[in-house]
BABA-835958 format. One record per residue: x, y, z of N, C-alpha, C in turn; residue in one letter. Coordinates in steps of 0.05 Angstrom, whole numbers, padded with zeros to 5 digits, always signed. Layout:
N
XYZXYZXYZa/...
# end
This chain:
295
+02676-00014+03333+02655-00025+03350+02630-00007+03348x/+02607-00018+03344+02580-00004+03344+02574-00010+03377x/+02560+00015+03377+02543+00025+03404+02513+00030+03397x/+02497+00025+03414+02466+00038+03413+02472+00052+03443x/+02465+00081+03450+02465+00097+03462+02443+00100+03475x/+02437+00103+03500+02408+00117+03512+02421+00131+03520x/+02408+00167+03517+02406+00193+03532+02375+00193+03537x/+02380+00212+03548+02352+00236+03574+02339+00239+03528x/+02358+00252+03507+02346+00254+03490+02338+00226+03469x/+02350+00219+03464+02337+00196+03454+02355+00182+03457x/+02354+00152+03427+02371+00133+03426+02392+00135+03406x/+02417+00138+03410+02441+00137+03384+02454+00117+03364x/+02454+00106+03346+02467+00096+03334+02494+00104+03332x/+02517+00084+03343+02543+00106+03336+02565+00075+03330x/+02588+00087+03319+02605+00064+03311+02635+00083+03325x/+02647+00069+03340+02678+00086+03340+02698+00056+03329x/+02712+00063+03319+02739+00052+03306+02774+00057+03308x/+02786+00043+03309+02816+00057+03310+02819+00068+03327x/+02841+00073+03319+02866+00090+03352+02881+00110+03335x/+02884+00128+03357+02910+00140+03355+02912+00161+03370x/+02925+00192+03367+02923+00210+03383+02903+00231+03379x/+02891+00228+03353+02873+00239+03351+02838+00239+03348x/+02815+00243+03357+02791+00236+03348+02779+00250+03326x/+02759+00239+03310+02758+00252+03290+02726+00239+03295x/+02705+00263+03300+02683+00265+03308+02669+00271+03266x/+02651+00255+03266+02641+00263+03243+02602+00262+03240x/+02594+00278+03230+02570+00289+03227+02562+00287+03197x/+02544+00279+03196+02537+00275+03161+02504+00302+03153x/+02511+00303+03132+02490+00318+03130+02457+00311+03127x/+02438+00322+03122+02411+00324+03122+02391+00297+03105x/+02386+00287+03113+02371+00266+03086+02394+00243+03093x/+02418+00238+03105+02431+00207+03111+02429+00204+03134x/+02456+00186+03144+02462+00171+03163+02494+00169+03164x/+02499+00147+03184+02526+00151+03186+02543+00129+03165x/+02531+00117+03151+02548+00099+03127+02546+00119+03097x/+02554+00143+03113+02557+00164+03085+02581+00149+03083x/+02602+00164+03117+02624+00166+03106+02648+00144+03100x/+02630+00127+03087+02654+00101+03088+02679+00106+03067x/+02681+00112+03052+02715+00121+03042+02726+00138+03052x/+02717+00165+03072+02723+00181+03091+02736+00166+03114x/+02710+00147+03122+02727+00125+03147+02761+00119+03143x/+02751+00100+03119+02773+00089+03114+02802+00105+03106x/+02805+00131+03095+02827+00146+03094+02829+00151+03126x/+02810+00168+03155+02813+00174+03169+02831+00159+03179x/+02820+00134+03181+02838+00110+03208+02852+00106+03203x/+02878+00117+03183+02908+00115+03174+02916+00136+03198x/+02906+00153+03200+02911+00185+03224+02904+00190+03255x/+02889+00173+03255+02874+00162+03285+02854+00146+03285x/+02831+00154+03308+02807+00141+03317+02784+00155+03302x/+02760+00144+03298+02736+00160+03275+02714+00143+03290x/+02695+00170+03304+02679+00165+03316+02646+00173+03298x/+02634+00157+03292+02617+00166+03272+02587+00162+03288x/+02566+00172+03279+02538+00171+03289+02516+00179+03273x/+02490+00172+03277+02476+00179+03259+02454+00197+03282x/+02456+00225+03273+02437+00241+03297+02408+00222+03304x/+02389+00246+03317+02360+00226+03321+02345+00239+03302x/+02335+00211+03287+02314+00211+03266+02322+00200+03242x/+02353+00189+03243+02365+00177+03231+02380+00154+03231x/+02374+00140+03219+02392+00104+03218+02375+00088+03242x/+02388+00075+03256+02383+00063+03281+02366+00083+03311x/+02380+00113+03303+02376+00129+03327+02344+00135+03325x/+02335+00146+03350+02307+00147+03358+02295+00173+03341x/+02274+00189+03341+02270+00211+03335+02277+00233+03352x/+02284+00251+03350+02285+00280+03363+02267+00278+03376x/+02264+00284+03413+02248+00301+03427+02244+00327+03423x/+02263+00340+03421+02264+00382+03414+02269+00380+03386x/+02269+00409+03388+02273+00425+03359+02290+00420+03350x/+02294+00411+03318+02322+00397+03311+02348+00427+03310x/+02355+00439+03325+02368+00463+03328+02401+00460+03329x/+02413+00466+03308+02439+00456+03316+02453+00463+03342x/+02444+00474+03357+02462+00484+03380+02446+00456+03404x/+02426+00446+03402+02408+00426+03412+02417+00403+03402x/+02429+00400+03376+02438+00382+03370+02470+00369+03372x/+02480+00400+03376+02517+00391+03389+02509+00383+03422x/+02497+00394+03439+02493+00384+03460+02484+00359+03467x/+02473+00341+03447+02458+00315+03450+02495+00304+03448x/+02503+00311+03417+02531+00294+03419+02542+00296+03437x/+02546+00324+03441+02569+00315+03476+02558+00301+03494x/+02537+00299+03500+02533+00271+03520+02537+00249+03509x/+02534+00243+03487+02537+00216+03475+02573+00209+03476x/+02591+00234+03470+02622+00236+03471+02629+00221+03499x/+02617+00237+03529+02621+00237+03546+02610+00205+03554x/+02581+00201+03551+02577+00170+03567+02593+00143+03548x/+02595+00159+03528+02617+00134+03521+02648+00132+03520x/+02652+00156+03541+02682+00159+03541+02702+00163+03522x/+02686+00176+03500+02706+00188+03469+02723+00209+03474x/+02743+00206+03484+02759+00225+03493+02778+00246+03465x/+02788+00276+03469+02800+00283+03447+02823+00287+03446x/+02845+00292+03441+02835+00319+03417+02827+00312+03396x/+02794+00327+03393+02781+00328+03370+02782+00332+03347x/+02785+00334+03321+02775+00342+03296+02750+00333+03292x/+02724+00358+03288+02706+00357+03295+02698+00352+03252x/+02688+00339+03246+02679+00338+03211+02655+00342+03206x/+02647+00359+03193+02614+00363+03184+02615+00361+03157x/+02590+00356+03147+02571+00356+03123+02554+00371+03118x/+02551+00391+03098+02522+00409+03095+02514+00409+03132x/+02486+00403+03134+02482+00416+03158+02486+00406+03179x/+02506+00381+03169+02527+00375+03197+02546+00394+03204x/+02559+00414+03189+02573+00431+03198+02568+00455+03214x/+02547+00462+03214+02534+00475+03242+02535+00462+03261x/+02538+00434+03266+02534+00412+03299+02560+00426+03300x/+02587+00420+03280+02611+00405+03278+02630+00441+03287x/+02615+00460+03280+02624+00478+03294+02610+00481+03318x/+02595+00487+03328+02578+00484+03350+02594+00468+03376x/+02608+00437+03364+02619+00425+03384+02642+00436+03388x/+02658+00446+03368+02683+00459+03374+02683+00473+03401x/+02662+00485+03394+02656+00512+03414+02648+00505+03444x/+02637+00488+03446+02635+00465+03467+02659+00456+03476x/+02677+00437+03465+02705+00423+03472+02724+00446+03459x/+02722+00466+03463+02741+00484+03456+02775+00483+03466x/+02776+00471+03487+02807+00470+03505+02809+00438+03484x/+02797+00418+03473+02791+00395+03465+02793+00399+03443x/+02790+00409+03430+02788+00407+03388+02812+00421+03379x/+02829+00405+03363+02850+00412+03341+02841+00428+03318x/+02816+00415+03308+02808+00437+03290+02780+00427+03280x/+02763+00436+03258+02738+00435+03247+02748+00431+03220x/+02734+00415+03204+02728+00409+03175+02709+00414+03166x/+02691+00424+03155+02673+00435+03139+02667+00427+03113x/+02654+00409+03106+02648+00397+03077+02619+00410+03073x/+02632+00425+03049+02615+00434+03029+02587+00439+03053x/+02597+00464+03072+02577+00464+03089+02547+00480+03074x/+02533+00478+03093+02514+00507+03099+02519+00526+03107x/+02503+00538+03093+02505+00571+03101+02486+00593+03089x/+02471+00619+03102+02456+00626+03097+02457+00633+03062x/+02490+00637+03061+02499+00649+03035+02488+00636+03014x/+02497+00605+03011+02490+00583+03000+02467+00584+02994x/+02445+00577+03014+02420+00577+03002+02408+00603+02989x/+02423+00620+02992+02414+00638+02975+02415+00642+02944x/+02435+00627+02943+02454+00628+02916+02438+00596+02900x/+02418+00591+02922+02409+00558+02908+02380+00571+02889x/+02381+00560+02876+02339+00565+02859+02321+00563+02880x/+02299+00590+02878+02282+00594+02899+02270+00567+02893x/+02253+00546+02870+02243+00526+02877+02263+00502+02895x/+02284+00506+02896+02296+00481+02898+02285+00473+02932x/+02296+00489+02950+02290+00476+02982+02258+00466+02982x/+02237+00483+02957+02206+00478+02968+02206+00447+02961x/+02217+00442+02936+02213+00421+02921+02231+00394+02945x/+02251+00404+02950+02270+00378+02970+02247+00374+02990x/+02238+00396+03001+02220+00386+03028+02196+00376+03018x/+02186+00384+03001+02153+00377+02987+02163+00342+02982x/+02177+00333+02967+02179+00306+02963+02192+00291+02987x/+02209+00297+03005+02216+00286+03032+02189+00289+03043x/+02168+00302+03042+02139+00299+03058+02126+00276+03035x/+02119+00275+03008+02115+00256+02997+02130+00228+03012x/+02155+00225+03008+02167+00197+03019+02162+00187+03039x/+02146+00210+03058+02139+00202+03089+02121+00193+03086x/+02097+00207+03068+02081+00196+03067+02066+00162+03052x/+02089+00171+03034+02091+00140+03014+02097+00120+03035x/+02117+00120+03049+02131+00095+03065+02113+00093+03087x/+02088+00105+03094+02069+00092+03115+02050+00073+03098x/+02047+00085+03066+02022+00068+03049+02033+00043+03051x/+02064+00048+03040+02072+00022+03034+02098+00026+03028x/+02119+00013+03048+02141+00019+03053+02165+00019+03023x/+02180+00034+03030+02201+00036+03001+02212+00014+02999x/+02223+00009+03024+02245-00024+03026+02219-00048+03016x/+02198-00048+03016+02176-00063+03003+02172-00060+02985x/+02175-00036+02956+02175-00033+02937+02195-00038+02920x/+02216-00033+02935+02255-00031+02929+02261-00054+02938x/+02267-00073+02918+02285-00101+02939+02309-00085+02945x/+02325-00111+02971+02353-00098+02980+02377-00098+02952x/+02370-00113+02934+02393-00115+02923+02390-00095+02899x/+02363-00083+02891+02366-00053+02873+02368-00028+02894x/+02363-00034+02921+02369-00008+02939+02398-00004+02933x/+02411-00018+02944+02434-00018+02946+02455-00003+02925x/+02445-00021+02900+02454-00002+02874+02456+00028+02882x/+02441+00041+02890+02442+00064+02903+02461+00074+02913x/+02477+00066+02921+02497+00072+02940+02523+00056+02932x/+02522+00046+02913+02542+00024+02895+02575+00039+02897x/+02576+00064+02908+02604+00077+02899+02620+00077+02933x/+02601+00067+02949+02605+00071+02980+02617+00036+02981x/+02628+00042+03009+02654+00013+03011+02628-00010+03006x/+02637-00038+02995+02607-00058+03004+02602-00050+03029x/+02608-00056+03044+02594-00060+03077+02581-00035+03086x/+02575-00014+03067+02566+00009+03076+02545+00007+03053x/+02540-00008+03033+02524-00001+03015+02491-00013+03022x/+02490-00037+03037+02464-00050+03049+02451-00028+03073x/+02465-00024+03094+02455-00011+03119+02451+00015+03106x/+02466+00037+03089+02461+00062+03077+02432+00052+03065x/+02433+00041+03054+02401+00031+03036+02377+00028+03056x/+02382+00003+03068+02361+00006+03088+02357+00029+03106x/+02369+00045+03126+02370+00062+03130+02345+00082+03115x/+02357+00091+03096+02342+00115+03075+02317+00100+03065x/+02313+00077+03069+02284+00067+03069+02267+00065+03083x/+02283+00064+03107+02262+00060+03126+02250+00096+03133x/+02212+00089+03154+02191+00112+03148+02209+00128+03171x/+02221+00126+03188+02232+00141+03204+02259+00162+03194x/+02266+00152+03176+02282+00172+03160+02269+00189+03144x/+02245+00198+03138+02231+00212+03117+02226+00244+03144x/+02216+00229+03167+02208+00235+03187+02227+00263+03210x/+02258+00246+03205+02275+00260+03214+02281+00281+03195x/+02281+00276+03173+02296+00297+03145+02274+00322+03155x/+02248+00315+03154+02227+00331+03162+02233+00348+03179x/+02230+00331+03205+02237+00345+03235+02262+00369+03221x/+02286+00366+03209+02303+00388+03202+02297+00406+03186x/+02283+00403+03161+02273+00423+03146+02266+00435+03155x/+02245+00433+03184+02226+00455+03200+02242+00481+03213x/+02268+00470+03216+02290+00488+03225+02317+00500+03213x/+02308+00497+03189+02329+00504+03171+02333+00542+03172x/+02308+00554+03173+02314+00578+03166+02328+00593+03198x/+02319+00579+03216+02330+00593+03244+02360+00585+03247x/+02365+00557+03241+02385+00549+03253+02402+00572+03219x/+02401+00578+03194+02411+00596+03184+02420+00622+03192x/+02398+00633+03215+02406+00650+03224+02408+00657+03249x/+02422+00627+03268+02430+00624+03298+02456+00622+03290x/+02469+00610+03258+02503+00604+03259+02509+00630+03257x/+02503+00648+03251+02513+00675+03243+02517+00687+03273x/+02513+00682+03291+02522+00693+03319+02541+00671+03330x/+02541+00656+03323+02565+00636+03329+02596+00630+03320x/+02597+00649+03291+02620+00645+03283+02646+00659+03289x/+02640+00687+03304+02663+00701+03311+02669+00684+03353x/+02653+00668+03358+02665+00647+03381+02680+00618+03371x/+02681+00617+03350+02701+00595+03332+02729+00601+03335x/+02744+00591+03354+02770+00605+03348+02791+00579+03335x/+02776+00555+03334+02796+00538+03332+02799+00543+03292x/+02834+00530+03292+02833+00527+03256+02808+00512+03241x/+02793+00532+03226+02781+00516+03206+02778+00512+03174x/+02773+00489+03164+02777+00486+03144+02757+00489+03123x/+02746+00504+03112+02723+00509+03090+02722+00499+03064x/+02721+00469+03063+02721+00451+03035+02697+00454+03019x/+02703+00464+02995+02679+00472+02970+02686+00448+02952x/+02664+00428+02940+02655+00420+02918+02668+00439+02899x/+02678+00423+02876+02685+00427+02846+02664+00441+02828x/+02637+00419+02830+02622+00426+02817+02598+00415+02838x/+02592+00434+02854+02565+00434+02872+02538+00418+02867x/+02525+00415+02840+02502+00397+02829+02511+00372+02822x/+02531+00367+02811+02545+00346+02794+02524+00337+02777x/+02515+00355+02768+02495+00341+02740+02472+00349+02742x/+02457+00343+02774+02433+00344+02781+02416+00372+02763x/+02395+00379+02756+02383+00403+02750+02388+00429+02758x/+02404+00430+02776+02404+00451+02790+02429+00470+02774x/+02441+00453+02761+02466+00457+02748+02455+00473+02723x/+02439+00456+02706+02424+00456+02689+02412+00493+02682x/+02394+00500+02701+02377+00515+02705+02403+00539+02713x/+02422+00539+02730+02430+00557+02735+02465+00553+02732x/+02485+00561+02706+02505+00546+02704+02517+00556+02722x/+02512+00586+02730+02541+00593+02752+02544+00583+02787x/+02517+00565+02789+02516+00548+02814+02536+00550+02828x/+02549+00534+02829+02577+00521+02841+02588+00552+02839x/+02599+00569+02819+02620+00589+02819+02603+00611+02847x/+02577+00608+02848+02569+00621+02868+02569+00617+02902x/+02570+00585+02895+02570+00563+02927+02594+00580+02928x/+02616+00570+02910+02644+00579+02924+02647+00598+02938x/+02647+00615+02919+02645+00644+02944+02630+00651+02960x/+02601+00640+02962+02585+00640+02996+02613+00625+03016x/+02623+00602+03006+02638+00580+03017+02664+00598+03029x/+02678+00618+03005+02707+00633+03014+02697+00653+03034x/+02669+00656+03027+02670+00686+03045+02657+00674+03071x/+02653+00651+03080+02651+00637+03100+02672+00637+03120x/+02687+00618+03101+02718+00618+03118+02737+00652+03121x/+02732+00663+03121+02743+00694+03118+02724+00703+03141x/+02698+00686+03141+02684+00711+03169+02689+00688+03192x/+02708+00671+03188+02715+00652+03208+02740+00668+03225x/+02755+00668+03249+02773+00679+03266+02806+00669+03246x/+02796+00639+03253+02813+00621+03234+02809+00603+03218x/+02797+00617+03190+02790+00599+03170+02802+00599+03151x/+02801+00578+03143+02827+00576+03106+02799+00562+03093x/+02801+00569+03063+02785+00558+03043+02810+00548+03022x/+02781+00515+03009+02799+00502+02987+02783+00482+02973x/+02781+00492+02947+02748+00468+02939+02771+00443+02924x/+02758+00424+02931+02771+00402+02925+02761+00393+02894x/+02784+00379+02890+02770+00378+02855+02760+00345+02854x/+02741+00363+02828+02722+00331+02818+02704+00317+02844x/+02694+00338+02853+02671+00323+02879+02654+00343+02873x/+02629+00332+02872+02601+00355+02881+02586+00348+02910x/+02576+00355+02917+02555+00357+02938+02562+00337+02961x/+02555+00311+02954+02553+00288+02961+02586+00270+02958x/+02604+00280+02934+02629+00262+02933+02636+00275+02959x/+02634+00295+02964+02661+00303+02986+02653+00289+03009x/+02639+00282+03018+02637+00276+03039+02632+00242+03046x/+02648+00233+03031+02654+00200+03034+02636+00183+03013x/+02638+00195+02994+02619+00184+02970+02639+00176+02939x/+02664+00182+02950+02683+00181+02926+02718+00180+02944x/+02732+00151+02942+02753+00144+02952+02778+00164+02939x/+02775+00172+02917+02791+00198+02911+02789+00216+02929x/+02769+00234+02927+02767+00256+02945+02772+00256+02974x/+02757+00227+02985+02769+00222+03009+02800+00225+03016x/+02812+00212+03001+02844+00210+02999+02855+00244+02999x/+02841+00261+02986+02847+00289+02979+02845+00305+03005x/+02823+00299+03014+02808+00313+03043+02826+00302+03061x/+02837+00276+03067+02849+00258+03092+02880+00277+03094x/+02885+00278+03064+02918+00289+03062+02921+00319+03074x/+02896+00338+03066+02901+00359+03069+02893+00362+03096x/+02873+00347+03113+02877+00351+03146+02897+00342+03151x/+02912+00322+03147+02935+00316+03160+02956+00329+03157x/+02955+00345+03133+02980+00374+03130+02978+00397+03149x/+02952+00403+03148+02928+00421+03172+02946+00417+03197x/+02943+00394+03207+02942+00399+03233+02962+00373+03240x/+02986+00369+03224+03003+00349+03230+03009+00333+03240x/+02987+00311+03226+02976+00288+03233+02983+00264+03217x/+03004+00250+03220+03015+00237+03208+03002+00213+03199x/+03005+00192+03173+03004+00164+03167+03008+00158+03192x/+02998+00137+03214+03000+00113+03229+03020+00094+03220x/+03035+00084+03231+03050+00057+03228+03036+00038+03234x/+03025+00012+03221+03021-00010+03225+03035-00021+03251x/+03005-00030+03280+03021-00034+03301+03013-00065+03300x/
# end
């Protein structure tokens, strides 16, 4: 069932699905929405309920009033948990710089969360280990797109049916709304609003991680670029993510690391029905969460 949300902070786009005993709160990373995780979905709801949303500035949801700050931004979700009565125990799932919310909420529903997932998160480590051009160049062209889609919108340049191609590896019913979505000028806008806070919120998680006590899981990409230039320019990429990624989970209370194979960046996090399947099995070994029986 989809919801549109009003808070005191803005408006939410959110979808909850399924049953079971457990919730499984998911957060997508920087530049989407919430029809990342559609092969994610679909492994989840074999194990329980999958509550998905697209923060503000993204998909359906309004723009950010405050600073896009992840500790500002786990607090928006828990009201959104609470007025819609998403009850837990949690498994909280993040994406790149969804996994700052996705710990953040832990820490929040702490008596409430079974555990944290971590896909191929952020971390100060990470961007360190990325090419000094790369973040100027992501944000320089996300300000280009903002500015393109006021001249003259992308979804006006892009029919729906080559957008879409875009997203061709995501379930159908996730491949139209992901498209439109990332077309529309209010998504250029939100990616924005977070870039502005990338370097603080890098160094607000670093006082947050020794209050993590619940089990977490630190999932690394195979191959971190999957092709992209970045790979290119610097081959030991990925062999470097990893170990920002191990020595992550190691400065966690309770963290385990495990890079999943054959996903980069973007597969792990509901962009590839393999990996999904890979990620679904190993939480449910995690934290002994069984296949569902057909009721």
């Amino acid at each position: 069932m989809e919801y549109i949300v009003e808070t005191s902070a803005g408006r939410f786009d959110t979808r909850l699905t399924g049953s079971g005993d457990v919730t499984f709160v998911l957060d997508h990373g920087m530049m989407s929405n919430r029809h990342q995780w559609g092969w994610l979905r679909t492994e989840l709801l074999k194990r329980g309920r999958v509550f998905e949303y697209s923060r503000l500035g993204y998909g359906r949801s309004s723009r950010g009033k405050s600073k896009r700050l992840f500790s500002h931004q786990a607090d928006e979700l828990a009201d959104v948990l609470r007025m819609l009565r998403v009850e837990g125990p949690y498994v909280f799932i993040g994406h790149s710089l969804g996994a700052y919310i996705s710990l953040a909420s832990g820490r929040l529903f702490a008596d409430e969360t079974r555990g944290i997932v971590l896909l191929d998160p952020s971390h100060p480590d990470v961007d360190a280990a990325l090419p000094n051009w790369y973040e100027r160049t992501q944000e320089e062209w996300n300000r280009f797109l903002y500015f393109l889609s006021h001249v003259r919108p992308i979804a006006w340049m892009i029919p729906d049916r080559l957008g879409k191609k875009m997203f061709s590896v995501l379930p159908e019913a996730d491949q139209l709304p992901m498209w439109r979505h990332f077309a529309a000028p209010g998504h250029w806008r939100g990616t924005l609003d977070e870039w502005q806070s990338v370097e603080e919120n890098n160094q607000l998680i670093l006082s947050l991680l020794e209050d993590v006590t619940q089990p977490v899981l630190v999932l690394s990409a195979s191959n971190w670029a999957g092709g992209m230039p970045e790979s290119w320019l610097n081959p030991a990429l990925t062999e470097q993510i990893n170990a920002a990624h191990a020595a992550f989970a190691d400065s966690l209370p309770n963290g385990m690391y495990h890079v999943i194979a054959d996903t980069n960046h973007y597969t792990i996090a509901g962009f590839s029905h393999e990996a999904a399947e890979r990620i679904t099995d190993l939480i449910g070994t995690t934290w002994d969460l069984p296949i569902q029986t057909q009721r």
